[in-house]
Structure formats: structure tokens, C-alpha cells
N, CA, C and O atoms as a GROMACS GRO file, in nm:
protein
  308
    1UNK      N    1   7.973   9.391  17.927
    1UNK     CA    2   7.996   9.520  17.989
    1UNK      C    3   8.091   9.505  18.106
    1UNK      O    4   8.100   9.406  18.179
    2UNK      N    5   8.160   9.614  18.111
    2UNK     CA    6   8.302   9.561  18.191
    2UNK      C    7   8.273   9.677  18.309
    2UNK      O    8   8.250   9.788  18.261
    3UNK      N    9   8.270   9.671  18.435
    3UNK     CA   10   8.258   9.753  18.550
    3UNK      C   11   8.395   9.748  18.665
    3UNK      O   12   8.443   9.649  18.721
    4UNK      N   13   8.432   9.888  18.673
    4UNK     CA   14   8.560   9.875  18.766
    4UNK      C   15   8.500   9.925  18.908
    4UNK      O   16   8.398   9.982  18.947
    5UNK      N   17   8.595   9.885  18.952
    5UNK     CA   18   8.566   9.944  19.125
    5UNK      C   19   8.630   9.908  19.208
    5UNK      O   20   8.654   9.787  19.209
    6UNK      N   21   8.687   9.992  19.312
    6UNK     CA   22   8.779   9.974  19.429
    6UNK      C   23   8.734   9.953  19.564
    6UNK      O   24   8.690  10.049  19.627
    7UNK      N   25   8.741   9.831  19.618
    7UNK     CA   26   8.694   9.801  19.777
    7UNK      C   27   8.774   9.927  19.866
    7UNK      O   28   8.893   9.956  19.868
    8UNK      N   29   8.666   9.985  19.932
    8UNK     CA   30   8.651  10.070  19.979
    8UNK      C   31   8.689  10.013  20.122
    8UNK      O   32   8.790  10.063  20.171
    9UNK      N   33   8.638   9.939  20.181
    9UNK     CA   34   8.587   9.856  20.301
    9UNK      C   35   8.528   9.787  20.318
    9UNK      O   36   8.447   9.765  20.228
   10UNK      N   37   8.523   9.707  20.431
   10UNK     CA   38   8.450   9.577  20.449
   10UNK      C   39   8.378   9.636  20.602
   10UNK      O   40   8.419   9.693  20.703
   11UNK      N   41   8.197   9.566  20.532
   11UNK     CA   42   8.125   9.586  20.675
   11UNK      C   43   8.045   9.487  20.680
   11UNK      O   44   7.961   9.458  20.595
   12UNK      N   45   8.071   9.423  20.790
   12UNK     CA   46   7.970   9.296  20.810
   12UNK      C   47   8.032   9.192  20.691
   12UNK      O   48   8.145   9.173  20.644
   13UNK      N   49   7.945   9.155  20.676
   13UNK     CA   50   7.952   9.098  20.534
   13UNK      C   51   7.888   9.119  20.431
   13UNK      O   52   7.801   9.055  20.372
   14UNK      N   53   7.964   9.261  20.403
   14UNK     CA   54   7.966   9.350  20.271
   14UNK      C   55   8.080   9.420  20.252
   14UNK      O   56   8.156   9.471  20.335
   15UNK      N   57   8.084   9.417  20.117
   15UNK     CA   58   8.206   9.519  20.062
   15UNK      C   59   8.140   9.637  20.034
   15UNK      O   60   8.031   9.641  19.977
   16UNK      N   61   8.235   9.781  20.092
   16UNK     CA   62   8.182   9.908  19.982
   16UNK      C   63   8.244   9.938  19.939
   16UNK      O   64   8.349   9.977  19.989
   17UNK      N   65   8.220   9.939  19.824
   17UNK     CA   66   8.289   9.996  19.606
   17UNK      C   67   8.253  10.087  19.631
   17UNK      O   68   8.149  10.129  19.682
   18UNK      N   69   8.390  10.150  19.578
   18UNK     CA   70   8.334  10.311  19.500
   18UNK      C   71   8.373  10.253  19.410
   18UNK      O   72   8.462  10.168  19.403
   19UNK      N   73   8.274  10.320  19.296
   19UNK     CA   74   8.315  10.335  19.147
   19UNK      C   75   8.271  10.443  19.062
   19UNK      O   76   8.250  10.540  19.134
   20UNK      N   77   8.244  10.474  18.924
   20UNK     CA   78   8.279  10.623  18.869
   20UNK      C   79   8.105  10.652  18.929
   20UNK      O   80   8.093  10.760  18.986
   21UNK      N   81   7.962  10.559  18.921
   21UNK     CA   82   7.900  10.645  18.955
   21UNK      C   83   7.826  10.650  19.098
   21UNK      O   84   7.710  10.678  19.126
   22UNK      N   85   7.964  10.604  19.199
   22UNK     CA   86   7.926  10.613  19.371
   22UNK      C   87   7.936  10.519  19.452
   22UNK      O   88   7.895  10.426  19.384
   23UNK      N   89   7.958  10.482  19.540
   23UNK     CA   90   7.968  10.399  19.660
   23UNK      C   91   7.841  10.311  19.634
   23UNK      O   92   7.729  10.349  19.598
   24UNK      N   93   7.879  10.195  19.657
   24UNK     CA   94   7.755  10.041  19.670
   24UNK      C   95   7.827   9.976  19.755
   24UNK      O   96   7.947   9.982  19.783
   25UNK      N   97   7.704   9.885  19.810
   25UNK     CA   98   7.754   9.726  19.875
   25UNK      C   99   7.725   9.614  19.806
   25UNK      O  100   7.637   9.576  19.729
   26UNK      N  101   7.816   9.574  19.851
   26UNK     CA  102   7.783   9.442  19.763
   26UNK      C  103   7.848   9.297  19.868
   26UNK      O  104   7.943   9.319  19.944
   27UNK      N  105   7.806   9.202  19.862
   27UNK     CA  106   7.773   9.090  19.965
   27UNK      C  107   7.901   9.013  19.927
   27UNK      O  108   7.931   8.987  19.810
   28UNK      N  109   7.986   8.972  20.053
   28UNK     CA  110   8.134   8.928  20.044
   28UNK      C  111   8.129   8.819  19.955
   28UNK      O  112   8.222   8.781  19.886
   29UNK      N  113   8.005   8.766  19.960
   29UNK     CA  114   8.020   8.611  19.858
   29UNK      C  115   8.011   8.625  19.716
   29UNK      O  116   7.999   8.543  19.626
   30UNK      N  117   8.019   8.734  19.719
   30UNK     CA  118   7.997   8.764  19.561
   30UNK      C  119   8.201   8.813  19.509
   30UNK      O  120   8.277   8.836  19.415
   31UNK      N  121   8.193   8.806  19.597
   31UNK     CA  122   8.377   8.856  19.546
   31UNK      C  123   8.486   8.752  19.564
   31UNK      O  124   8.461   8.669  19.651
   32UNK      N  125   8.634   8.735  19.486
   32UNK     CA  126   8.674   8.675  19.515
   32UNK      C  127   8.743   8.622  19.628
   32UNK      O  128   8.806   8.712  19.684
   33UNK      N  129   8.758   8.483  19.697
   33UNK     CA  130   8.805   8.485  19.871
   33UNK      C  131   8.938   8.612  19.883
   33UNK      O  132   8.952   8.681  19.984
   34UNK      N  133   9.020   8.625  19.771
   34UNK     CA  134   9.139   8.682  19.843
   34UNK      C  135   9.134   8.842  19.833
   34UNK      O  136   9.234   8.915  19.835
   35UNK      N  137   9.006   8.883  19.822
   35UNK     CA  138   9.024   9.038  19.771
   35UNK      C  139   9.028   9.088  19.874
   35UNK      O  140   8.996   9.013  19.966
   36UNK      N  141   9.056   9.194  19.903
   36UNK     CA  142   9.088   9.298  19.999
   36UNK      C  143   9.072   9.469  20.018
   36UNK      O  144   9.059   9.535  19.915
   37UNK      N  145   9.074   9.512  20.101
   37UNK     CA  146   9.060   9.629  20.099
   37UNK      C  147   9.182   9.751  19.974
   37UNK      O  148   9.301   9.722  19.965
   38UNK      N  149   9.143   9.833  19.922
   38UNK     CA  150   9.223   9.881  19.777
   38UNK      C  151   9.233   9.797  19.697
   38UNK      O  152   9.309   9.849  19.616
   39UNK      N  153   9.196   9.642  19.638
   39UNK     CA  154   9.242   9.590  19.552
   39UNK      C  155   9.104   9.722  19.394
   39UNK      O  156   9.009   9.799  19.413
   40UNK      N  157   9.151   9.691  19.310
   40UNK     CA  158   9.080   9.724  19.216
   40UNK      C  159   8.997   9.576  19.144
   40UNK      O  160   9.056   9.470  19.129
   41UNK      N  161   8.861   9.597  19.111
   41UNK     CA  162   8.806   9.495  19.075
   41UNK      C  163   8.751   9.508  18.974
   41UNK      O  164   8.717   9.624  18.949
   42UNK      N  165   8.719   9.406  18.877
   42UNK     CA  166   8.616   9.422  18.738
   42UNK      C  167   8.513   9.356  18.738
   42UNK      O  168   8.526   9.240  18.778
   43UNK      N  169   8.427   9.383  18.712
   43UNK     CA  170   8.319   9.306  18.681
   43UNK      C  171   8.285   9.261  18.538
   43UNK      O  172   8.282   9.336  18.441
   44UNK      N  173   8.266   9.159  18.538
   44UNK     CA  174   8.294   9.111  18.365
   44UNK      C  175   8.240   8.944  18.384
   44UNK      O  176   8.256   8.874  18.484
   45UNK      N  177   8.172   8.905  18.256
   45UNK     CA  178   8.076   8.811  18.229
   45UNK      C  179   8.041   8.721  18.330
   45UNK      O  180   8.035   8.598  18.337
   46UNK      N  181   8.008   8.858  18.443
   46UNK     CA  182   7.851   8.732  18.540
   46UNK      C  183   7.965   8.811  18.701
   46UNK      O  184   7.890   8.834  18.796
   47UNK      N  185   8.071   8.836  18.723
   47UNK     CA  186   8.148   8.787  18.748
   47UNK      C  187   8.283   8.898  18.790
   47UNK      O  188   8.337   8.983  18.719
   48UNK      N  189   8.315   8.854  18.946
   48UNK     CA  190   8.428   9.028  18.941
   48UNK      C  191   8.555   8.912  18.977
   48UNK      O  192   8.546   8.798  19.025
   49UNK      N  193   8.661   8.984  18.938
   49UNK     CA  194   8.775   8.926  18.965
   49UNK      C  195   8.902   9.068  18.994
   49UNK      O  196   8.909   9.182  18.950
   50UNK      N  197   8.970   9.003  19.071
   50UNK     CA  198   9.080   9.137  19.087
   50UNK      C  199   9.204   9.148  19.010
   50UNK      O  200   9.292   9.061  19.016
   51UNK      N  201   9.213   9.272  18.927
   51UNK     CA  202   9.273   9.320  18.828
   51UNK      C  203   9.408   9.384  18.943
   51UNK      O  204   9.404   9.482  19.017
   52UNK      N  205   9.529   9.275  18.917
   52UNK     CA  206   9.628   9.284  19.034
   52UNK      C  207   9.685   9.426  18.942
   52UNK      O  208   9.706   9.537  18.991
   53UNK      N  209   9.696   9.404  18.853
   53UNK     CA  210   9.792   9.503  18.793
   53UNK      C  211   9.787   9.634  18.802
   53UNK      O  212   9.883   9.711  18.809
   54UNK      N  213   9.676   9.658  18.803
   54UNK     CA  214   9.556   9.794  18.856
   54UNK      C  215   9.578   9.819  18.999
   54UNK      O  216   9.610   9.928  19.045
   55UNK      N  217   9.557   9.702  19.073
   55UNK     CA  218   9.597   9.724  19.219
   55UNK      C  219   9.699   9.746  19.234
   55UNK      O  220   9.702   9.850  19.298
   56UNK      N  221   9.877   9.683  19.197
   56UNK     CA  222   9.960   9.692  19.227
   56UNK      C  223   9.991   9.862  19.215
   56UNK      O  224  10.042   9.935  19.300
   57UNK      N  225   9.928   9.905  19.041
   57UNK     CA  226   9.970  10.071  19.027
   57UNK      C  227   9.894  10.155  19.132
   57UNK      O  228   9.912  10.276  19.116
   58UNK      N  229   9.835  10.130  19.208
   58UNK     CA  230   9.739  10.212  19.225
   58UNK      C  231   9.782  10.194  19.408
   58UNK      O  232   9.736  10.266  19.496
   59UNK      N  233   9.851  10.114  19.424
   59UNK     CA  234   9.943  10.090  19.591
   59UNK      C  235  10.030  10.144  19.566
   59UNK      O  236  10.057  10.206  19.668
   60UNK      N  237  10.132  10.175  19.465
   60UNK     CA  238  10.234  10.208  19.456
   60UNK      C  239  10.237  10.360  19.419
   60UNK      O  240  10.338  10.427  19.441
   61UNK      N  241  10.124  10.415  19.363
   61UNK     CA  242  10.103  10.567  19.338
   61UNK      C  243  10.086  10.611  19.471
   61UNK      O  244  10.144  10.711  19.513
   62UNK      N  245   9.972  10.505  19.575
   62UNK     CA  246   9.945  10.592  19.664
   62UNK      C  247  10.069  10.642  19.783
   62UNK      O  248  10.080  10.754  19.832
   63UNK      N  249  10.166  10.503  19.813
   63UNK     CA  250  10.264  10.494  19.848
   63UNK      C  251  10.356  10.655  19.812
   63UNK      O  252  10.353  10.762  19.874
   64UNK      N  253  10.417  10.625  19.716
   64UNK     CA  254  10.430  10.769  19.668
   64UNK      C  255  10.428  10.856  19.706
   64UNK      O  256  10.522  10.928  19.742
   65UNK      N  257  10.286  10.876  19.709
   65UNK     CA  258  10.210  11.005  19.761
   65UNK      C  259  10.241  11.046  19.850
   65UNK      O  260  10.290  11.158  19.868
   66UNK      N  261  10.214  10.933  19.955
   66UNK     CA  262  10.202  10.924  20.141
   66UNK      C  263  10.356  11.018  20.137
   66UNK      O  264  10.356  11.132  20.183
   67UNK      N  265  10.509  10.945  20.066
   67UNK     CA  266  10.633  10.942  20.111
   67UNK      C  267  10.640  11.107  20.077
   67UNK      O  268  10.666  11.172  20.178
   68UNK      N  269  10.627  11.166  19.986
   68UNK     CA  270  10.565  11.281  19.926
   68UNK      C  271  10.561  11.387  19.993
   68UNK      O  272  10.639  11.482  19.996
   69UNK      N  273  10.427  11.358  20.070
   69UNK     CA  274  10.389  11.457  20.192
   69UNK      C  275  10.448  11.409  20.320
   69UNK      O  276  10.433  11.492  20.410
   70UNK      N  277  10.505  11.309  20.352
   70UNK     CA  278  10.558  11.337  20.482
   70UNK      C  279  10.747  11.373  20.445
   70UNK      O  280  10.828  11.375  20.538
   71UNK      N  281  10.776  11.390  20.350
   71UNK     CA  282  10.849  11.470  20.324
   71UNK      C  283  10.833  11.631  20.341
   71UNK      O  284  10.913  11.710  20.390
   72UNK      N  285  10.747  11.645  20.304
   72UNK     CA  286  10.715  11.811  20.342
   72UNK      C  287  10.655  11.853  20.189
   72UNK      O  288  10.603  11.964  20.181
   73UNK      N  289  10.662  11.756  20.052
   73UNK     CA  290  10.647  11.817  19.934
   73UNK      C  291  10.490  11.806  19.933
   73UNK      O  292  10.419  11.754  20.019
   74UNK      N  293  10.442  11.880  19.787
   74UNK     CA  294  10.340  11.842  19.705
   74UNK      C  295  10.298  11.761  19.634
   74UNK      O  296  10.369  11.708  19.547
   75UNK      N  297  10.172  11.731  19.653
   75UNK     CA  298  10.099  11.623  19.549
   75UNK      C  299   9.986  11.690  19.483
   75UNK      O  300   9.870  11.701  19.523
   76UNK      N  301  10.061  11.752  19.333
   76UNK     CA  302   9.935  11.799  19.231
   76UNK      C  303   9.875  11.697  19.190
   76UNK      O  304   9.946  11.621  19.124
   77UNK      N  305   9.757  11.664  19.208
   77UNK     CA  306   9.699  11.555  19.107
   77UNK      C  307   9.601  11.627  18.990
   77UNK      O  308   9.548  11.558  18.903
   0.00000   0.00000   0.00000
């Protein structure tokens, strides 16, 4: 079973995921050393690792976005 989720933030030493069904913590040692805040993560056999490719689209949409509105335009999503 494959589980996605995006580090939300880091507190203490915990991460908070959102994922499709809500915000969790989950304990920094359980993730990989280099993950970070927005990376996108999977969880998959035992085990989360960060799905760069997912992260990279998903920095670069938001990027976007940001340039977007401080332009003065719209962002329909």
C-alpha cells in the first residue's frame, strides 16, 4: 500500500503531513535525513522516501503561482 504526503512542518521532533485524509505527526526518525519542509513523500514497503519528482513539480507550480499573483493576475485552480 503506497501512502503520499507532504511535510507540512517540523515541530520538535516531529514532522506534520498533510495527506488526502488530514494532518499527522510523525517522529523525525522515521523520515529520510534530507527531507524537508514541501518535499512530497511515499510511504511504501515499511518505509517513506522522497518522491523528488513530485517535489520538484509541486515547487515549481507553487513558484508560479506566487509570480502570478504578485503580478497582479489570477490563479484558477
Amino acid at each position: 500500500m503506497k501512502i503520499m504526503a507532504v511535510i507540512d512542518r517540523f515541530e520538535g521532533d516531529y514532522a506534520v503531513l498533510e495527506t488526502d485524509e488530514g494532518m499527522t505527526d510523525i517522529h523525525r526518525g522515521h523520515l529520510p535525513g534530507a527531507a524537508r519542509e514541501g518535499d512530497v513523500l511515499i510511504y511504501s514497503c515499511g518505509g517513506w522516501s522522497i518522491d523528488r519528482k513530485a517535489t520538484e513539480e509541486r515547487r515549481r507550480a507553487n513558484s508560479d503561482r506566487l509570480k502570478e499573483l504578485l503580478r497582479g493576475g489570477r490563479t484558477d485552480d
